[in-house]
Phi, psi and omega in degrees: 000318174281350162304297174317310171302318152260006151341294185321289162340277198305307135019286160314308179300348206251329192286327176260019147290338178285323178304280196321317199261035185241300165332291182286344218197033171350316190268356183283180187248129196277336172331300158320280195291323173303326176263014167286272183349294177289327171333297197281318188314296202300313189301009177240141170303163187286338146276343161319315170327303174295311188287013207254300205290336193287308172304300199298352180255062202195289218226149168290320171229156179257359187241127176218132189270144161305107183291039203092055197026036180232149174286148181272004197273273203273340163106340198279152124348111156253129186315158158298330163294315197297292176306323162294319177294342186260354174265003179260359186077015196265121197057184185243123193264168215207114191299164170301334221238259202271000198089320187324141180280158200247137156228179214218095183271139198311323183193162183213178198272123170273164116313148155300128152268309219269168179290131188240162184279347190295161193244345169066195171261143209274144183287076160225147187292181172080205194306310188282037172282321182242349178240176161191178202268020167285337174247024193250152178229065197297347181226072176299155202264328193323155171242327202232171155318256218319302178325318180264004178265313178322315172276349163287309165321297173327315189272348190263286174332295202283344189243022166054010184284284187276180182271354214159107193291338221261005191243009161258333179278342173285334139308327180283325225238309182302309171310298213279321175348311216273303178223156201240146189276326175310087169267188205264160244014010164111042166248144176233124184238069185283152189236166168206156177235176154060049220251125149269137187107183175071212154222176163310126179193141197222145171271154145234136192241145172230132179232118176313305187258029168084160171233152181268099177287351192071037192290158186271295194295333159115339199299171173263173196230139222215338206199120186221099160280112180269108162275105176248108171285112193261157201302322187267058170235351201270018167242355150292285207341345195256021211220302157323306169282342154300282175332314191285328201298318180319293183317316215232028178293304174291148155317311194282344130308309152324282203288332181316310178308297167345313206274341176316134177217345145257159181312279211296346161295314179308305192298321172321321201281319141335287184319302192291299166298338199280335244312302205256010178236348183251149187259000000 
């Protein structure tokens, strides 16, 4: 059974790597993760199968882990049997509530419960809903991909939005594995979902002269948004990443960011191009 279960997982991870790069990149070719996708899809019993694709088109995700003994889907109390049966692997368990299939995870990337001295992003619209200029990085030390999501994660971690970087950058890195987050003018949106706590919230890093993301297009990646997604954000998050494709379409936005060389610059900068564009 737990081999079906992550069958399921992955399975998720893959439709929304498929999301995601229908967001950033309309035009790429898809080919490839679309017959990964149906691959795996055949390898579940037939009713698992069925009942997968019926939740997904109900919910942004069919898979969801348990959370502070509640589905991370729907939010409800799940009995405590259940939550021992889906942390023993025993059969494939299902919340009560919403249906959604339950997995039970070794660890997941936290927000601090406790009280922070941090003023966090301020409850306003648009972009600063999810940054702050506290997460603007303008100049990365990074040389490689790992590097810069480690040092984003690093910058997240040190301004208390999560408790500990390192099982976030081991997600972020397990995700590029699958596709690389690295889209076309030199932008990257490496992620983590199912984040406990919190809200939507992302570092941004710039490296001028660029990094090699393993981008489709072959290009160095240049503008790198480090993402942490709590389970119930991961159907802005594709809303949020149209937006920013939009924002940063032109050169002349790119380089505008680019020309930044302080935090408080960037964020000015940020703000203004997203102004008409993040919802």
């Amino acid at each position: 059974m737990k081999n079906i279960l992550n069958q399921l997982v992955q399975l998720q991870e893959l439709n929304f790597a498929l999301a995601e790069q229908k967001a950033s990149n309309p035009n790429a070719r898809l080919k490839q993760l679309e017959e990964a996708i149906a691959q795996l899809a055949q390898k579940l019993p037939e009713g698992i199968g069925d009942r997968y694709k019926r939740l997904q088109k109900r919910f942004p995700l069919a898979v969801v882990p348990v959370i502070r003994n509640a589905c991370s889907g729907c939010a409800l109390v799940v009995p405590l049997a259940l939550i021992n049966d889906t942390k023993a692997g025993r059969g494939i368990q299902s919340c009560p509530h919403c249906g959604r299939f339950l997995y039970y995870p070794e660890s997941l990337p936290r927000r601090p419960q406790k009280p922070t001295n941090r003023k966090g992003p301020p409850e306003v619209a648009g972009i600063a809903r999810f940054s702050a200029v506290e997460l603007m990085a303008p100049k990365l030390a990074a040389k490689t991909r790992d590097e810069a999501i480690a040092e984003l994660a690093g910058l997240l971690a040190a301004e208390e939005f999560i408790e500990e970087p390192t099982l976030l950058i081991e997600l972020a890195l397990r995700r590029e594995a699958m596709v690389s987050t690295g889209v076309e003018h030199g932008l990257a949106f490496p992620h983590v979902r199912n984040v406990d706590g919190g809200s939507l919230t992302f570092a941004l890093g710039l490296k001028k002269n660029g990094i090699d993301f393993g981008s489709a297009d072959g290009h160095l990646t240049k503008i790198i948004f480090l993402i942490a997604i709590p389970s119930a954000a991961s159907a802005f998050y594709l809303r949020l990443l149209a937006g920013l494709m939009r924002v940063f379409n032109t050169a002349d936005a790119r380089n505008t960011l680019l020309d930044c060389d302080t935090p408080e610059s960037m964020w000015k900068t940020l703000n203004k191009l997203a102004h008409s564009a993040i919802p």
